[in-house]
C-alpha positions as CSV (number, residue, x, y, z in Angstrom):
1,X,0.0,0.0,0.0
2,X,1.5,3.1,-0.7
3,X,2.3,5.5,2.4
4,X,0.2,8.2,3.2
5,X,1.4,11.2,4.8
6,X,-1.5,12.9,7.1
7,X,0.5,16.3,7.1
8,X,-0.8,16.4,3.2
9,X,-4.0,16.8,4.8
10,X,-3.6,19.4,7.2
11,X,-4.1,22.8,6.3
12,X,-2.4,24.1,9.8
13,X,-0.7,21.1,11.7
14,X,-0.8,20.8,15.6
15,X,-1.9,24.0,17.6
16,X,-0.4,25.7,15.0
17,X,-4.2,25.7,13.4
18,X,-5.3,27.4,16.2
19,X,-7.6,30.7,15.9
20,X,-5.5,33.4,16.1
21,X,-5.5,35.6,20.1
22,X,-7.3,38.6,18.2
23,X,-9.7,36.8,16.2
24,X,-10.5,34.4,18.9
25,X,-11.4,37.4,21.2
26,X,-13.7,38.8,18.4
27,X,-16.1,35.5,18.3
28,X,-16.3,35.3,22.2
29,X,-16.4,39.3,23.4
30,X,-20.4,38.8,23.4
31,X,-20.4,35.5,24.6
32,X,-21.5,35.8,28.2
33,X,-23.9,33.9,30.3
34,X,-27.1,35.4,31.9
35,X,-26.6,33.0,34.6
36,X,-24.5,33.4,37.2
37,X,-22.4,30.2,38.3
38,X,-20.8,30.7,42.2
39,X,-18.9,27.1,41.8
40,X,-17.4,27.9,38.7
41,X,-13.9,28.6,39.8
42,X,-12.4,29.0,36.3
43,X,-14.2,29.6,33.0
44,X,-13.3,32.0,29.9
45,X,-12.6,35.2,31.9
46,X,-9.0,34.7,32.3
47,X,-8.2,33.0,29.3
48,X,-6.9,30.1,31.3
49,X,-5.6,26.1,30.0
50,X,-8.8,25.1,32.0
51,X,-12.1,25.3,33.5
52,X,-12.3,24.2,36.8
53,X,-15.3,24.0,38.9
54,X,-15.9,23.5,43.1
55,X,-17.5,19.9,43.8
56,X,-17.2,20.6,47.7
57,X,-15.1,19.4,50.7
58,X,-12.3,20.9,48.9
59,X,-12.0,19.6,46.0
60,X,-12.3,20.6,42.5
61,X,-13.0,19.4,39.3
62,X,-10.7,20.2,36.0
63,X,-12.4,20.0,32.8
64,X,-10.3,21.0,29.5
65,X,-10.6,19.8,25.5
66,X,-7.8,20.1,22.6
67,X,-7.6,18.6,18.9
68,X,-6.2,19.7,16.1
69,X,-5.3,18.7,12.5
70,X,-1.9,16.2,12.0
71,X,1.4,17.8,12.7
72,X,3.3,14.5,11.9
73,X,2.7,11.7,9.1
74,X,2.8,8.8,11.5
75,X,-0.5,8.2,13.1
76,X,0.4,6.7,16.1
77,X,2.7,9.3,17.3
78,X,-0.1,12.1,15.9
79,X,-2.1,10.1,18.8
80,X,0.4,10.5,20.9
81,X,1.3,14.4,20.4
82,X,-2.6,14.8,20.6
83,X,-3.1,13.4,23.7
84,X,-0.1,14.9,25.7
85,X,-1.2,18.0,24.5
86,X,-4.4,18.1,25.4
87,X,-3.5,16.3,28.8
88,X,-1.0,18.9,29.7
89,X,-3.9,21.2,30.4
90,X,-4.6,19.7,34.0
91,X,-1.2,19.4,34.6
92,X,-1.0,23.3,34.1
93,X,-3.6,24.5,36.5
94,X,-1.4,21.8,39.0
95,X,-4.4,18.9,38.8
96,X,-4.6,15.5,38.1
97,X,-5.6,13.6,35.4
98,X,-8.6,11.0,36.1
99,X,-10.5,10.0,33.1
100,X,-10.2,11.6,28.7
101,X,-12.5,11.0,26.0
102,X,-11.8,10.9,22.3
103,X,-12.4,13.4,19.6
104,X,-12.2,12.1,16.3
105,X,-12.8,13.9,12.5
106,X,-11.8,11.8,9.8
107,X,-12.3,11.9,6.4
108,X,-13.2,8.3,5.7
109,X,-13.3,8.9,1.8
110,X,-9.3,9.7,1.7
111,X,-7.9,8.0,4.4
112,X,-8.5,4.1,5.8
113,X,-10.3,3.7,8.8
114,X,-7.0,1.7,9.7
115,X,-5.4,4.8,10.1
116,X,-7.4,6.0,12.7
117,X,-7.4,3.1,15.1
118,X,-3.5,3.6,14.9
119,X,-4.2,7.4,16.3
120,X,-5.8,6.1,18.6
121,X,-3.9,3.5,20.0
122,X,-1.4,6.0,20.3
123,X,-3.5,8.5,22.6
124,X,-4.4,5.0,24.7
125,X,-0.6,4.6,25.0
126,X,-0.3,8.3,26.3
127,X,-3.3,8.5,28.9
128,X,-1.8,4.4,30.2
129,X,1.8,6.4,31.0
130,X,-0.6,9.5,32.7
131,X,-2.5,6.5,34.6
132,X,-6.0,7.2,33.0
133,X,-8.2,5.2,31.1
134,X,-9.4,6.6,27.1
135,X,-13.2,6.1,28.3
136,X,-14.8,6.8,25.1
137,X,-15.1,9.3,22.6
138,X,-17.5,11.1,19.6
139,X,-16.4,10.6,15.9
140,X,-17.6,12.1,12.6
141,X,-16.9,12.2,8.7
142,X,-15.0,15.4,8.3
143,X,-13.0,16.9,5.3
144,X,-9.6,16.5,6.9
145,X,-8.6,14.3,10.3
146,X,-8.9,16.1,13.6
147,X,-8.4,14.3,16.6
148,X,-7.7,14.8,20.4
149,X,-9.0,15.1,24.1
150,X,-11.6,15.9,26.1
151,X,-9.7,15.3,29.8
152,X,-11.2,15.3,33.2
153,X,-8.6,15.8,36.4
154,X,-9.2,16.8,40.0
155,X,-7.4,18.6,42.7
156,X,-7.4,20.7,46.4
157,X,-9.4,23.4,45.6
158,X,-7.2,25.8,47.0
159,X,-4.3,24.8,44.8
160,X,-5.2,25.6,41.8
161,X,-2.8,27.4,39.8
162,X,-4.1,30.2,37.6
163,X,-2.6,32.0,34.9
164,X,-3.3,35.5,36.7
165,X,-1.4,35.0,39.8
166,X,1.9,36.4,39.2
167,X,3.2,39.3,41.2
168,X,5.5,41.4,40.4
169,X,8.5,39.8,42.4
170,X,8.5,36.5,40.4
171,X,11.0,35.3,38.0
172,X,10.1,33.0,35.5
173,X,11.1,29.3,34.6
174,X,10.2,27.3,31.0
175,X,10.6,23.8,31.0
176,X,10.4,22.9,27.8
177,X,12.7,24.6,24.5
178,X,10.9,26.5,21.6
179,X,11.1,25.8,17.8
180,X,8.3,22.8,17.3
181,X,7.0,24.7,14.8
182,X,10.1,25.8,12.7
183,X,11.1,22.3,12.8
184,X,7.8,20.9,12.0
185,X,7.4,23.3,9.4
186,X,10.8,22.5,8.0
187,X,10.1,19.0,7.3
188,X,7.2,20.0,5.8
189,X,9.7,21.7,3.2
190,X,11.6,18.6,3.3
191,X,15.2,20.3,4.7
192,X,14.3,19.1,8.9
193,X,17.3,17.0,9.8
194,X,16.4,13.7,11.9
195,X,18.3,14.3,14.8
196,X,15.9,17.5,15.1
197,X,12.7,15.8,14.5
198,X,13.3,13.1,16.7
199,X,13.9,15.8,19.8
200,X,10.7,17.6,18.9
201,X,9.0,14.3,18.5
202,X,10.1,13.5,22.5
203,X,9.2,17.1,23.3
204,X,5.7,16.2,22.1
205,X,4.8,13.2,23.8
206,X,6.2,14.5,27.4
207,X,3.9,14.8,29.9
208,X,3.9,18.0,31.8
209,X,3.0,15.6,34.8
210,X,5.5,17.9,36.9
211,X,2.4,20.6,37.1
212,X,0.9,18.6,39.3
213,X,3.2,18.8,42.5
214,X,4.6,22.5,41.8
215,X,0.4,23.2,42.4
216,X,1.7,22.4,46.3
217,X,4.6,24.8,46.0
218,X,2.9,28.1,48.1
219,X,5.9,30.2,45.7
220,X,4.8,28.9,42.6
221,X,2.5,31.8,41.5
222,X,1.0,31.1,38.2
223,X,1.9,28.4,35.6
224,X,1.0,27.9,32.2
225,X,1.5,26.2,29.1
226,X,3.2,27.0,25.8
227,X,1.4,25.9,22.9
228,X,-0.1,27.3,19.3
229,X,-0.2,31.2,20.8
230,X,4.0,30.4,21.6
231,X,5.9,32.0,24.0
232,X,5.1,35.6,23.5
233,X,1.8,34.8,23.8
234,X,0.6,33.1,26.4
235,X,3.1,34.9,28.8
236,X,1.0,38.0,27.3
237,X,-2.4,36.4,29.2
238,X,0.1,35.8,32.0
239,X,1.2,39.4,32.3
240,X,-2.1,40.4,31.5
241,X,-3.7,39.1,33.6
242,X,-1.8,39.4,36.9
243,X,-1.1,43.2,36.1
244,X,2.8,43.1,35.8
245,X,5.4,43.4,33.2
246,X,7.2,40.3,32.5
247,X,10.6,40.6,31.2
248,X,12.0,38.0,28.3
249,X,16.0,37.5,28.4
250,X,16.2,36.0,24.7
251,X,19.2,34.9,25.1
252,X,18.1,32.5,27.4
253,X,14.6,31.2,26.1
254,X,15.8,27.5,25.3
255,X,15.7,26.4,21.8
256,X,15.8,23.3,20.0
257,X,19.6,22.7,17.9
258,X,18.9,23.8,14.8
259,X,16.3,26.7,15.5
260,X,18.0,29.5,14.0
261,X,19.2,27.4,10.7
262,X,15.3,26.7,9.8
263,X,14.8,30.6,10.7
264,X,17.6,31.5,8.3
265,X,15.4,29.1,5.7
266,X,12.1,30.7,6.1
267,X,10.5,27.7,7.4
268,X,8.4,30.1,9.6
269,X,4.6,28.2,10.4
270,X,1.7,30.7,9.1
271,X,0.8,30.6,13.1
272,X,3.9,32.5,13.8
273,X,2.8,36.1,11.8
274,X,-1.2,35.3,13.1
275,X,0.2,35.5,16.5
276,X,2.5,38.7,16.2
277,X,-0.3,40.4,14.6
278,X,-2.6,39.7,17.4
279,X,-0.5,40.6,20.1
280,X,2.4,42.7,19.2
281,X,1.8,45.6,19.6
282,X,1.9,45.0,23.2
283,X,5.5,43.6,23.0
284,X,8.7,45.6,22.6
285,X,10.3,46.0,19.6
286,X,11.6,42.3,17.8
287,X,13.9,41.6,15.4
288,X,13.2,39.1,12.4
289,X,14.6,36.4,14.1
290,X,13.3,37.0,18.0
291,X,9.7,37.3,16.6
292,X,10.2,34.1,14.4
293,X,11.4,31.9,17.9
294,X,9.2,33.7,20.6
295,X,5.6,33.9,18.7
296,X,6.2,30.5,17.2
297,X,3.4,27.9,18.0
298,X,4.3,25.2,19.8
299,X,2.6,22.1,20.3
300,X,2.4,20.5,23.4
301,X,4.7,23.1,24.9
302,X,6.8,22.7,28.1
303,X,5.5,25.3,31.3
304,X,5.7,28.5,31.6
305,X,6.6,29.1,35.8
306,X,6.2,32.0,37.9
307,X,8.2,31.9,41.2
308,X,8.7,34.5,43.5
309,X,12.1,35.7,43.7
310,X,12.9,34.8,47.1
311,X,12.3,30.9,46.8
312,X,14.4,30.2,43.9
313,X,16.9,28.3,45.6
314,X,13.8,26.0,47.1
315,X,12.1,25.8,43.7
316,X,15.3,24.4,41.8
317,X,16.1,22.3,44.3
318,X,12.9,20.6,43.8
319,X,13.1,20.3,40.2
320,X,16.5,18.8,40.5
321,X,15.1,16.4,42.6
322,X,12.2,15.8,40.2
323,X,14.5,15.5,37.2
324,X,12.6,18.6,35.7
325,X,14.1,20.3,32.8
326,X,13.9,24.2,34.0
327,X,15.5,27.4,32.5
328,X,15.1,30.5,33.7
329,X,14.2,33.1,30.8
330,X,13.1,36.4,32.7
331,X,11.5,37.9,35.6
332,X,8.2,40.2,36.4
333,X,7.9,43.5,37.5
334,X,5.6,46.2,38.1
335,X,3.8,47.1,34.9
336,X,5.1,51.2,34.3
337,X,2.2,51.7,31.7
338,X,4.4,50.8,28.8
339,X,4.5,47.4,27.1
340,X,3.5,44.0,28.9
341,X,6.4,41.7,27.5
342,X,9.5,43.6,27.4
343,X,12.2,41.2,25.3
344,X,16.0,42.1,26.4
C-alpha cells in the first residue's frame, strides 16, 4: 500500500491551526452567560488552560478539550502528540488527570479507517503512562482528520494554579525549548534533519505531569502552558492578567539545535505572523529572528513558571530532585504603563 502522509491533509498542523488571540477574542467578546455560576472557579474570563469547577469538601474538578489537524505523518505518534497535549492542560492549573474521552474527524473517503485506530492507540498509549483510562469518545466524517481530548482531572481546591497570579517579584522558569513549529514546518519543506525531529518528537509526547506537585509549592504563583499562541503569547495572558510586566531574556529562552538554521530558511509556520499580529503591539520591539522563535506555536509546549524571587533556591532544588528540565528566561515586575512583554 502506498504510504500516506496525514501532514498532506492538514491545512495548519498541531496548535499551529489554532484561531489566532485577536480573532479568537472577536467571536467570544459577546459571549456571556445570563446565569451566574458561584462554583465555577475558572471559566473564559481569564483565558486560562482550563475550566475548573468546586465539587465541595475541597475539591475541585478540571475540565479542559484540545484537537487539532496532524502535525506529523505517523498516526500513532499524531495520537500520541494529541493526547499529551491536550492532557498537559490539567497538569498546568497543577491537577490531576482522572479519566479523557476521544475526539475524532476523519475523512473516511481519503484516508482508511485503519489509520485512525492507529491514532488512537497512540492516545491510549499516552493517557496508560498518565494513569487514565481513554473512556470513550465522539467521531464524525470530516473533510480533513482532527483528533484529540476531552480530559477530566481533579485537585485541592485551593491549589489551583491560575494563569493571573503572578506578582510582580517573580522570576520565570520554562521547562520545555521553543522551535516545534520551525522544525515541523521544516520538514514539511523537506530540509528538517532527523536528529531535530526526533527531539521535537520526544518534546511532544512529554507529559507535563510535573504541574501537578509544583500546584503544592505556596511560591509557585501562576503556571501555564506553551502551545499554538508560543511563548510571547501566552506569557502575554500571563502578564495580562496578573497586572505586571514580565521581562523576556532572549538569550536564554531554550531552543531546540537547529532553531536558528530553519529561521535563516524561512521555514516560519503561518501561526507564527497570526500570532505577532494579534498581540504585538503590546511587546517591545523584535527583530526578524526573536519574533520568528518567541511567537512560534508550539505544540504540546513545556511550562511557563512563575516563582517568587525569594524561593528560587527551594524551587530548583525541587526540580533537581524531580528531574525537571527548567531554565530561567526572565522575571516580572511592576507594569510602568508601557509594554506588557519587554524582550531584552
Amino acid at each position: 500500500m502506498e504510504q500516506i502522509r496525514l501532514t498532506q491533509f492538514s491545512p495548519g498542523a498541531g496548535c499551529g491551526c489554532k484561531i489566532a488571540p485577536k480573532d479568537l477574542e472577536q467571536i467570544l467578546k459577546n459571549s456571556r452567560s445570563a446565569m451566574s455560576f458561584p462554583q465555577l472557579l475558572v471559566g473564559n474570563d481569564t483565558k486560562d488552560d482550563a475550566a475548573v469547577y468546586d465539587i465541595g469538601n475541597g475539591k475541585a474538578i478540571i475540565s479542559t478539550t484540545d484537537f487539532f489537524t496532524p502535525i506529523v505523518d505517523n498516526p500513532f505518534d499524531f495520537g500520541r502528540i494529541a493526547a499529551t497535549n491536550a492532557i498537559s492542560d490539567i497538569y498546568a492549573m497543577g491537577g490531576t488527570p482522572i479519566m479523557a474521552i476521544a475526539i475524532l474527524g476523519w475523512p473516511l473517503d481519503k484516508l482508511p479507517a485503519e489509520i485512525a485506530s492507529e491514532v488512537i492507540d497512540g492516545a491510549r498509549k499516552v493517557c496508560d503512562n498518565a494513569g487514565i483510562p481513554l473512556a470513550g469518545g465522539h467521531s464524525i466524517n470530516s473533510a480533513d482528520p482532527i483528533f484529540g481530548l476531552a480530559v477530566t482531572g481533579i485537585m485541592d481546591k485551593e491549589l489551583v494554579k491560575m494563569n493571573n497570579g503572578a506578582t510582580d517579584n517573580c522570576s520565570l522558569y520554562l521547562t520545555k525549548p521553543l522551535g516545534i513549529g520551525l522544525v515541523t514546518t521544516a520538514e514539511k519543506f523537506g530540509v528538517a534533519k532527523d536528529k531535530d525531529k526526533a527531539k521535537a518528537l520526544e518534546l511532544m509526547t512529554t507529559l507535563n505531569n510535573a504541574g501537578a506537585g509544583l500546584a503544592k509549592l505556596p511560591y509557585v504563583k501562576s503556571m501555564t502552558d506553551i502551545t499554538g499562541f508560543g511563548l510571547l503569547g501566552h506569557t502575554l495572558e500571563m502578564a495580562q492578567g496578573s497586572g505586571v510586566k514580565a521581562i523576556i531574556e532572549y538569550d536564554k529562552v531554550p531552543r531546540i539545535e537547529g532553531a536558528e538554521f530553519y529561521i535563516k530558511q524561512e521555514c516560519i509556520p503561518g501561526g507564527t505572523n497570526r500570532n505577532f499580529a494579534s498581540y504585538g503591539m503590546h511587546v517591545s520591539p523584535l527583530t526578524p529572528e526573536q519574533k520568528a522563535l518567541l511567537c512560534d506555536p508550539q505544540t504540546s509546549g513545556g511550562l511557563l513558571v512563575a516563582v517568587t524571587n525569594d524561593n528560587e533556591k527551594e524551587f530548583k532544588a525541587f526540580a533537581s530532585a524531580q528531574k525537571m528540565d527548567i531554565t530561567k528566561i526572565g522575571h516580572t515586575q511592576k507594569q510602568d504603563g508601557s509594554y506588557h512583554i519587554e524582550v531584552i
